[in-house]
PyMOL CGO cylinders between C-alpha atoms (Angstrom):
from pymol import cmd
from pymol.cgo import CYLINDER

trace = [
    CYLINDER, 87.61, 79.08, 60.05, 89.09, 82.23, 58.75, 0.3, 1, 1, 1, 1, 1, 1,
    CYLINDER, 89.09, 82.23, 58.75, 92.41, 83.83, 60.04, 0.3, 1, 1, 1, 1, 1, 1,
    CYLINDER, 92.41, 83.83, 60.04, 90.33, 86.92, 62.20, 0.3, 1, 1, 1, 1, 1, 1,
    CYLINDER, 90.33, 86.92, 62.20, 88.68, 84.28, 64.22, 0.3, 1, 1, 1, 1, 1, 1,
    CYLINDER, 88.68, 84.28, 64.22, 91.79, 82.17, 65.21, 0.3, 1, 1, 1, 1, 1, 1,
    CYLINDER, 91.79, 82.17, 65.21, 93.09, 83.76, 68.68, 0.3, 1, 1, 1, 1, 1, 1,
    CYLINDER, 93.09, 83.76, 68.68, 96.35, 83.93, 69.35, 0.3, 1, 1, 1, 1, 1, 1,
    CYLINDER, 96.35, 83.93, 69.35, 97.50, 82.47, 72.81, 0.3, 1, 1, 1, 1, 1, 1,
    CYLINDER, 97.50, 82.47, 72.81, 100.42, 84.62, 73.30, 0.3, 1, 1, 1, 1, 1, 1,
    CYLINDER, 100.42, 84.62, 73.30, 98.23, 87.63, 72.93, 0.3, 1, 1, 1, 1, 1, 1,
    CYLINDER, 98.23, 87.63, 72.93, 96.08, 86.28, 75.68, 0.3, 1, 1, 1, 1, 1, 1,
    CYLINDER, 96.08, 86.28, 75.68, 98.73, 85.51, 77.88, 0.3, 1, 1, 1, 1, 1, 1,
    CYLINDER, 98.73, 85.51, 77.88, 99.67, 89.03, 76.88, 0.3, 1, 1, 1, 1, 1, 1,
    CYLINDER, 99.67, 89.03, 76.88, 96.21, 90.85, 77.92, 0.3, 1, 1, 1, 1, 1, 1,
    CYLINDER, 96.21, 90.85, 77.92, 96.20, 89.13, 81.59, 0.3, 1, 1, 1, 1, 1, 1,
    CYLINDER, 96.20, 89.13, 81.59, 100.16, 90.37, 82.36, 0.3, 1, 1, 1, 1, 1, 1,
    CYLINDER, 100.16, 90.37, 82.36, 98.37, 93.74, 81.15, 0.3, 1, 1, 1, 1, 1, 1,
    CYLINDER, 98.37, 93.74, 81.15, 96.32, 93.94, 83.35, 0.3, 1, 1, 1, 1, 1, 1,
    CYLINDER, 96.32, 93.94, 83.35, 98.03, 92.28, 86.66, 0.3, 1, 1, 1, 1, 1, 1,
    CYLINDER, 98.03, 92.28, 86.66, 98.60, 95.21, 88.91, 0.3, 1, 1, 1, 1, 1, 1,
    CYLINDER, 98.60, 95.21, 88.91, 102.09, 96.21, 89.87, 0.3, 1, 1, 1, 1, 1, 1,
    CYLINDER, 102.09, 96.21, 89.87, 103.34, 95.09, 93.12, 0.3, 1, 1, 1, 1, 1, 1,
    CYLINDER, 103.34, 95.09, 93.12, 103.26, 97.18, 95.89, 0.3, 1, 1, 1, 1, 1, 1,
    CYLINDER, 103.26, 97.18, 95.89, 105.72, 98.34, 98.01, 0.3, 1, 1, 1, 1, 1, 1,
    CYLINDER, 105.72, 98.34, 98.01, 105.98, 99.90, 101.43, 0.3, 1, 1, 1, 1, 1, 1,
    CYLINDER, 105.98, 99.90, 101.43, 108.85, 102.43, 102.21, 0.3, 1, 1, 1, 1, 1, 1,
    CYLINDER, 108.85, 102.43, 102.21, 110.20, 101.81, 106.15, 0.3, 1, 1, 1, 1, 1, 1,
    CYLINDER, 110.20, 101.81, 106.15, 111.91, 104.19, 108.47, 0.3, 1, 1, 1, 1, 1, 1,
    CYLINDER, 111.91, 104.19, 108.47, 114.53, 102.83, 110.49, 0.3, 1, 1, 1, 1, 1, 1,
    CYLINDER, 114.53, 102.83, 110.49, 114.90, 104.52, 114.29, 0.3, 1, 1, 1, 1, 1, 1,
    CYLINDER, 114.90, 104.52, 114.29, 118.23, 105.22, 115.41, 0.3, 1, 1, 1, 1, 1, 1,
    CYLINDER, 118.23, 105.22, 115.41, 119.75, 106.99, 118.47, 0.3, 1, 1, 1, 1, 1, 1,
    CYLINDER, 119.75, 106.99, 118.47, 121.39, 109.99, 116.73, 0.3, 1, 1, 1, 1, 1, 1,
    CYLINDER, 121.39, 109.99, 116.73, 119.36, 111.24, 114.11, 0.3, 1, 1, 1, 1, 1, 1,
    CYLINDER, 119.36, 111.24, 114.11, 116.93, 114.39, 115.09, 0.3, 1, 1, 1, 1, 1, 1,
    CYLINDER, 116.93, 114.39, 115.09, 113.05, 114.28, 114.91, 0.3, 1, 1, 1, 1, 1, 1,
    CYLINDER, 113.05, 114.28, 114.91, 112.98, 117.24, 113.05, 0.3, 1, 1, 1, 1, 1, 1,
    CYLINDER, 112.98, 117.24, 113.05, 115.33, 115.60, 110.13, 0.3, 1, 1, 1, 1, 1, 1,
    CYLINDER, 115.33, 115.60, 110.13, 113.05, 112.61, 110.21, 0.3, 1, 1, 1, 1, 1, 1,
    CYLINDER, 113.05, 112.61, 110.21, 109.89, 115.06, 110.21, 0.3, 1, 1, 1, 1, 1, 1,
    CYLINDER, 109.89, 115.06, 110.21, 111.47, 116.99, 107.12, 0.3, 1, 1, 1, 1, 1, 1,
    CYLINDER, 111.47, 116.99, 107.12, 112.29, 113.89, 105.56, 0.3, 1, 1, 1, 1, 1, 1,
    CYLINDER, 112.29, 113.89, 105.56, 108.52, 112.58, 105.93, 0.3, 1, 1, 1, 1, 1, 1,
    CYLINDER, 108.52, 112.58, 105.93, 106.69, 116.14, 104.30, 0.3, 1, 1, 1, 1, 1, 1,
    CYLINDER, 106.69, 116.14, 104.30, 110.05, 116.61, 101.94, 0.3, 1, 1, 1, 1, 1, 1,
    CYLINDER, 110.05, 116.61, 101.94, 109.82, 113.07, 99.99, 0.3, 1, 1, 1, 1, 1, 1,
    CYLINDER, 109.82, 113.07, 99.99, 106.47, 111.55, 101.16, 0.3, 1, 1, 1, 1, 1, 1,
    CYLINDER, 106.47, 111.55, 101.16, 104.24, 114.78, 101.24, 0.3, 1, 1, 1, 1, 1, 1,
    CYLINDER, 104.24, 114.78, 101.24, 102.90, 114.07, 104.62, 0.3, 1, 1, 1, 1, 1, 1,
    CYLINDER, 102.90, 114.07, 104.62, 101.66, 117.77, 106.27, 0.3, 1, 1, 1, 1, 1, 1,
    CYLINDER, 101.66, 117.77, 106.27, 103.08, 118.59, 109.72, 0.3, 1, 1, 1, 1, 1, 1,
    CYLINDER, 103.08, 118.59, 109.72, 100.79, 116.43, 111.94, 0.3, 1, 1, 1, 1, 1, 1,
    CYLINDER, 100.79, 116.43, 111.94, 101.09, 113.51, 109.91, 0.3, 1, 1, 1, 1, 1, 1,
    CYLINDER, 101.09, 113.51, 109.91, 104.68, 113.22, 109.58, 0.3, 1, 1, 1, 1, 1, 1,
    CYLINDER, 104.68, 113.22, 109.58, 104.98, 114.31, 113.37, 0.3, 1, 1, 1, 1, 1, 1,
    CYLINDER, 104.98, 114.31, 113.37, 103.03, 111.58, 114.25, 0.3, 1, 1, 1, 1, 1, 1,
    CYLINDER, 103.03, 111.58, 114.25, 104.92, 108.44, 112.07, 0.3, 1, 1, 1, 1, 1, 1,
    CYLINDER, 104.92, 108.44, 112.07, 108.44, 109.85, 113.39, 0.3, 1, 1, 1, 1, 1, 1,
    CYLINDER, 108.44, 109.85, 113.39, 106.98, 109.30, 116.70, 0.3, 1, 1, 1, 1, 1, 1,
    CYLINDER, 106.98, 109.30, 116.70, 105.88, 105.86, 115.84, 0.3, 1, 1, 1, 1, 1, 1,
    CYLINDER, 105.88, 105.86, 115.84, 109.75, 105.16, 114.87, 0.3, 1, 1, 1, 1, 1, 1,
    CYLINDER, 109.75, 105.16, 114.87, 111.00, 106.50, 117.85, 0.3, 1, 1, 1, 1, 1, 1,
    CYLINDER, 111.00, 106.50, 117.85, 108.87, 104.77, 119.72, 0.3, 1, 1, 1, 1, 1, 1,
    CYLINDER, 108.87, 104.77, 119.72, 108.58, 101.26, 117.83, 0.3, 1, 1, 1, 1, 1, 1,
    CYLINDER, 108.58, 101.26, 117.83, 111.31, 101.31, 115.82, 0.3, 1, 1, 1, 1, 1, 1,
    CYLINDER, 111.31, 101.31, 115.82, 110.05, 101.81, 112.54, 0.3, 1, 1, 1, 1, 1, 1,
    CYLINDER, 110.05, 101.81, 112.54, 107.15, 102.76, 110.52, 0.3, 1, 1, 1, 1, 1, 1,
    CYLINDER, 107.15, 102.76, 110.52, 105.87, 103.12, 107.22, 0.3, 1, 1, 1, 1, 1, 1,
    CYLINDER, 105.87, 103.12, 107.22, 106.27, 106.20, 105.68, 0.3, 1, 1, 1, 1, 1, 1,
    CYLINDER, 106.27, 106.20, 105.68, 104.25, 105.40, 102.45, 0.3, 1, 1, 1, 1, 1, 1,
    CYLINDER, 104.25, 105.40, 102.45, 103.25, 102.38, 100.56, 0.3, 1, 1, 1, 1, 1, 1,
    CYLINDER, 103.25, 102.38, 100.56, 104.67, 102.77, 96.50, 0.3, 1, 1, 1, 1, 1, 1,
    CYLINDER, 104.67, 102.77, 96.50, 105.33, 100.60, 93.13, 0.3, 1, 1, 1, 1, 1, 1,
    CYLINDER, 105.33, 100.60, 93.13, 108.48, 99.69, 93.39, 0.3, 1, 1, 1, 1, 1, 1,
    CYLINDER, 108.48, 99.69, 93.39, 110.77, 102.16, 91.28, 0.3, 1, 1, 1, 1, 1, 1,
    CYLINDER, 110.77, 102.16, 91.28, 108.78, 105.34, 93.25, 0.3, 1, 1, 1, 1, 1, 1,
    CYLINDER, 108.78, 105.34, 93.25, 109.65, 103.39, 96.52, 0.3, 1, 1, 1, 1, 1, 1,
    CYLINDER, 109.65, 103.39, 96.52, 113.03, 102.52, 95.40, 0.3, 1, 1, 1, 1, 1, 1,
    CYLINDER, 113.03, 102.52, 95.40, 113.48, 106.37, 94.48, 0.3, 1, 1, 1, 1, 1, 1,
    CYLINDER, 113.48, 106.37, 94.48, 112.02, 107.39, 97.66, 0.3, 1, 1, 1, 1, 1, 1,
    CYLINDER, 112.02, 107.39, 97.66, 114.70, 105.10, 99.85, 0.3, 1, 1, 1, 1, 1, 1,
    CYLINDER, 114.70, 105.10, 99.85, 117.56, 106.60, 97.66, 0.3, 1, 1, 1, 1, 1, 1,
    CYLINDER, 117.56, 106.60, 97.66, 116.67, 110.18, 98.19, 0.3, 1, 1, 1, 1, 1, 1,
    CYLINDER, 116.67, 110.18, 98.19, 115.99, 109.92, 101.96, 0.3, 1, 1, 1, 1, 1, 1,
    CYLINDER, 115.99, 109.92, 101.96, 119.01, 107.75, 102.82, 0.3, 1, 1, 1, 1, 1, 1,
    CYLINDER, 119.01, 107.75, 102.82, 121.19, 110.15, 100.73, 0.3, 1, 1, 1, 1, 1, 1,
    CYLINDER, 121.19, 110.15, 100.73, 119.73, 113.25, 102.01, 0.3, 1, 1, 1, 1, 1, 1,
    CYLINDER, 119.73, 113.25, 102.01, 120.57, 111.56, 106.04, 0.3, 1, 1, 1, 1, 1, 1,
    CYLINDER, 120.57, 111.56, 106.04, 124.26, 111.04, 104.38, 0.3, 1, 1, 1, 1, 1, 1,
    CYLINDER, 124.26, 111.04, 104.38, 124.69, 114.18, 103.61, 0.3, 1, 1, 1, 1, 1, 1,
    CYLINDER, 124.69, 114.18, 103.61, 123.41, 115.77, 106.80, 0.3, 1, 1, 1, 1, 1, 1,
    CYLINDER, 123.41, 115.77, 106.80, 125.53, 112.90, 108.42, 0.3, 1, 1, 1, 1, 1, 1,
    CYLINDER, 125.53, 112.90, 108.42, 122.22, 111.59, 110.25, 0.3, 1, 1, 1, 1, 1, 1,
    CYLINDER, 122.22, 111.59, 110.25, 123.20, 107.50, 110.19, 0.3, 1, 1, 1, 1, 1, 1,
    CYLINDER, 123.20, 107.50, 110.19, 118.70, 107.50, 109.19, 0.3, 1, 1, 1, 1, 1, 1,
    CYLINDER, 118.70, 107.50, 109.19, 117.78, 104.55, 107.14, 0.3, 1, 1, 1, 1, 1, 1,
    CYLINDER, 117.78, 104.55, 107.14, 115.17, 103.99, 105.03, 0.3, 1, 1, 1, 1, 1, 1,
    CYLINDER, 115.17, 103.99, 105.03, 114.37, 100.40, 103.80, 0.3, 1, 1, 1, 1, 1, 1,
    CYLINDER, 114.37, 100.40, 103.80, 111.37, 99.41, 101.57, 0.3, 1, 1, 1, 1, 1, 1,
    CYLINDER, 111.37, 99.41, 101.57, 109.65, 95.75, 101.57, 0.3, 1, 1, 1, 1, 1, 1,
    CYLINDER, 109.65, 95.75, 101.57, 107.13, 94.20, 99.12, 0.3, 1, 1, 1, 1, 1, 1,
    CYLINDER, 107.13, 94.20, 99.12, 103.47, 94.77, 100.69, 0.3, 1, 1, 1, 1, 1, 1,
    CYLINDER, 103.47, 94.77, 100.69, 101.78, 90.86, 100.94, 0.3, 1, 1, 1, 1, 1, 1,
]
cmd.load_cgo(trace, "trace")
């Protein structure tokens, strides 16, 4: 048997971690009893690109519900996305909180 025939089983192992896709993550917003809809609206087309009716209606599903999902990410985009948002509510002193889970 000659050496370009002879696979290598780390490669292999290798090719299927290649081509696993990337977990998925989903990024939640919190309700709370002080922060405006507007902020949360802003917050929704500002960081998750939702238009006007879309991000009116998910801020009324966390004022209603408690939470909702805002956008479903890999996980550094969601990660970045939580950061921004929940810095952006510190600086407007909103106590909004964004929190992001691994999709099952």
């Amino acid at each position: 048997m000659s050496d370009s025939t002879v696979m290598d089983p780390t490669l292999k192992d290798k090719e299927k971690l290649e081509n696993k896709k990337p977990k998925q993550y989903q990024v939640v917003f919190l309700n709370d009893d002080f922060t405006s809809m507007e902020f949360v609206t802003h917050m929704l087309s500002r960081y998750h690109g939702k238009n006007g009716e879309a991000a009116q209606k998910i801020m009324m599903e966390v004022h209603e519900k408690g939470k909702a999902i805002a956008g479903i990410y890999t996980h550094e985009i969601a990660e970045t996305k939580v950061f921004l948002v929940n810095q952006q509510a510190k600086i407007n002193q909103f106590p909004l909180k964004n929190i992001m889970e691994e999709v099952q």
